[in-house]
DOROKE-631916 format. One record per residue (C-alpha): x, y, z negated. Coordinates in steps of 0.02 Angstrom, whole numbers, plus 50000, padded with zeros to 5 digits. Layout:
BEGIN
XYZ ...
***
This chain:
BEGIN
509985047449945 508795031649905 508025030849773 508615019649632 507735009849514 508454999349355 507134988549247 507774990049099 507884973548973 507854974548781 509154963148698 507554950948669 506354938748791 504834947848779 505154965948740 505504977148862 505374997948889 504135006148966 504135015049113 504824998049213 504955002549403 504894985549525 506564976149580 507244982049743 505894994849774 507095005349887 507294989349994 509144990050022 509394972049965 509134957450090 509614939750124 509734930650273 509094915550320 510084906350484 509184893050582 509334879350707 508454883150893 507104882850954 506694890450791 507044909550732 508094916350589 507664929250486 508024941850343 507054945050181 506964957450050 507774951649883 506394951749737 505034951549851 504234937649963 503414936250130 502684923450239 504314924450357 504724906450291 503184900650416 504394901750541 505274884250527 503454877250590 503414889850755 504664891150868 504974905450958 504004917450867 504864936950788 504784938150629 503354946750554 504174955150415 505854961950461 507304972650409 507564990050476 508825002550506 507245016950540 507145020450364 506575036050280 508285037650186 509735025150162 510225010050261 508574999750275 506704998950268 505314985250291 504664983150443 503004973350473 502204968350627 500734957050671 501144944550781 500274928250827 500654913650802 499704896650853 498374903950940 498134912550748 498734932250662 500104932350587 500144949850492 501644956650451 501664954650243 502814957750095 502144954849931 502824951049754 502754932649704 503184921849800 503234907449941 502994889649941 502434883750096 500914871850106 500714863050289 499084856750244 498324873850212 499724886750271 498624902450193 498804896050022 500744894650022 500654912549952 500764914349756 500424933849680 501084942649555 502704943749422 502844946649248 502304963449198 501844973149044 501694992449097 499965003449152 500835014349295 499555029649332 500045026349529 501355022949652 502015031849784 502875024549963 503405032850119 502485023750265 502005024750449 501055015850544 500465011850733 498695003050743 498264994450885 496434993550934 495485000550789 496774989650666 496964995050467 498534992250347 498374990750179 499494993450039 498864989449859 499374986149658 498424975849559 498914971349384 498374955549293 497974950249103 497804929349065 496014926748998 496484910048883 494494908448887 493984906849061 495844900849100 496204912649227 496644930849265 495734946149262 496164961449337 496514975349227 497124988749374 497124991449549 497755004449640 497315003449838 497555009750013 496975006350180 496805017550329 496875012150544 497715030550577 499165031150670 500485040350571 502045042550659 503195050850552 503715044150365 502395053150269 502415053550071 500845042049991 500235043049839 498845032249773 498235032049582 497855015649484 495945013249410 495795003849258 494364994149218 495184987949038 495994993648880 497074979948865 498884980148933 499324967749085 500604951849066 500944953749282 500794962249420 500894961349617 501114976149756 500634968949936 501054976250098 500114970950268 500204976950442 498324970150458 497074972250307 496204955150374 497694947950368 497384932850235 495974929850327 497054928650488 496114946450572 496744959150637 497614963250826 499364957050856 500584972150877 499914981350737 501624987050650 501904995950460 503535002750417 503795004750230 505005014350102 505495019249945 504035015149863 504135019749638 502805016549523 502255033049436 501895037149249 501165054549250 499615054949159 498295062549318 497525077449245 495745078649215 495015080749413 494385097049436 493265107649560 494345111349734 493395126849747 494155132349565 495865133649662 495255142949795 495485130649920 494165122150027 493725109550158 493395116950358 492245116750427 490755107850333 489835101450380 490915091450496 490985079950655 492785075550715 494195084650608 494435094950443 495625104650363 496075110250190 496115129350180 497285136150049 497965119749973 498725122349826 499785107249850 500895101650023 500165086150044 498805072449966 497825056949988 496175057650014 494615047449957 492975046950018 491555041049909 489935037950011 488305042949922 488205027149813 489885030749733 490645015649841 492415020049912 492435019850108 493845029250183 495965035950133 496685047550220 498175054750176 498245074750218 500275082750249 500165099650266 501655103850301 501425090150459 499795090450525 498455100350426 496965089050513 496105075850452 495015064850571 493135058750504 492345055950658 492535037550599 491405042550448 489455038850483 488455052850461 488035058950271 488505066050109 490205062050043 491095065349877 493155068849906 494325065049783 495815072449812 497495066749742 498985079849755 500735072649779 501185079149586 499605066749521 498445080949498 496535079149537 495325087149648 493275084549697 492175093649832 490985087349925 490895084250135 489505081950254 489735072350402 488585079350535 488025067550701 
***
């Protein structure tokens, strides 16, 4: 049964309860849009926006963004798939904003973000995905405050994912938000793209993301602690090509791997009950801090080394 999600309004313009879950987040919800050959119609997802619209200047071309009946439960999912366009990548996006197409300089037509007032600890989406030639999607939150000084926003939160596996199967992600203020945002935006260069028109055409389901969580993530506390550990290590997680206590995780100056250079997301590997042969060699985050939002560290 999908998932269902109500944003609930206090009987007032600016008030509103906590806990607010995005508009359509199940994707069930979609319009369609007709048109006249040589030129393609298409569908969209209501409450969110995409670069679909793009179509009315290039005939001939699929959709990038596209409804689904291969969806991880109910009637539809989101389907996105680089295609090209022009001689130029067009990834396959969904975003919430939305749309106004500018011929002049097509890559700006895209506005970010909606009112919103809430500090989610995460979100979680079902997802696969089928790279082509070393290709990355990314999926991301980021959550805004208006600076009335500098007359512009600043980022307050950002939760984000990228990863070139190929994941055939619907798998469970779960990615927490960092905060880098106190202050509570006024809006928000969650994009979606089949290519991670995509606004910057990289990425390889056929490169296709399939999204569900996705809910914005509110547990608070516990304090992270040592994996070997649990009894658990990461095989072998040092490593070359694949790992595993010996006696998870959890079925399945994302995760992140810090390099040795703390920067953030790989997600992975780890299903036991799936596929108990995890490839980091595309990890250089080194020293590597793991962060792991369970699927219930609770926190793990050990470290890795990468061998050559």
């Amino acid at each position: 049964m999908k998932y269902i999600y109500t944003l609930i309004i206090l009987f007032t313009s600016t008030s509103i309860f906590a806990q607010q879950q995005f508009l359509n987040s199940d994707f069930e919800n979609w319009t369609h849009y007709p048109a006249n050959t040589p030129y393609t119609p298409y569908d969209q997802v209501n409450d969110w926006a995409s670069g679909n619209e793009l179509l009315n200047l290039a005939p001939g071309v699929q959709p990038p963004t596209e409804k689904t009946t291969d969806a991880q439960s109910g009637t539809y999912a989101v389907k996105l798939t680089s295609r090209t366009a022009f001689g130029q990548l067009a990834a396959g996006n969904l975003y919430l904003g939305f749309f106004k197409l500018n011929i002049m300089n097509p890559v700006s037509s895209a506005k970010f973000g909606v009112p919103y007032t809430d500090k989610p600890s995460g979100f979680k989406v079902y997802y696969k995905y089928s790279p082509v030639n070393g290709d990355s999607c990314s999926i991301a939150i980021y959550l805004f405050k208006w600076n009335s000084a500098s007359n512009s926003r600043d980022t307050v939160g950002i939760g984000y994912f990228q990863t070139n596996q190929t994941v055939n199967n619907y798998t469970l992600l779960s990615v927490p938000v960092t905060y880098n203020s106190e202050a509570a945002p006024d809006s928000a935006t969650m994009t979606f793209s089949s290519s991670a260069g995509g606004k910057e028109l990289k990425g390889q055409a056929g490169s296709t993301l399939f999204i569900d389901n996705l809910s914005l969580d509110f547990t608070t993530l516990s304090t992270t602690s040592p994996l070997a506390n649990t009894g658990a550990s990461l095989f072998p290590n040092p490593a070359k090509d694949i790992i595993q997680i010996n006696n998870a206590p959890f079925i399945s995780g994302t995760v992140f791997f810090y390099n040795n100056q703390g920067a953030l250079v790989s997600t992975k997301v780890w299903n036991g009950a799936s596929s108990s590997a995890i490839r980091v042969s595309d990890l250089a060699p080194g020293y590597y801090t793991c962060k792991i985050v369970s699927e219930d939002q609770k926190s793990f560290s050990t470290k890795l080394v990468v061998a050559q």
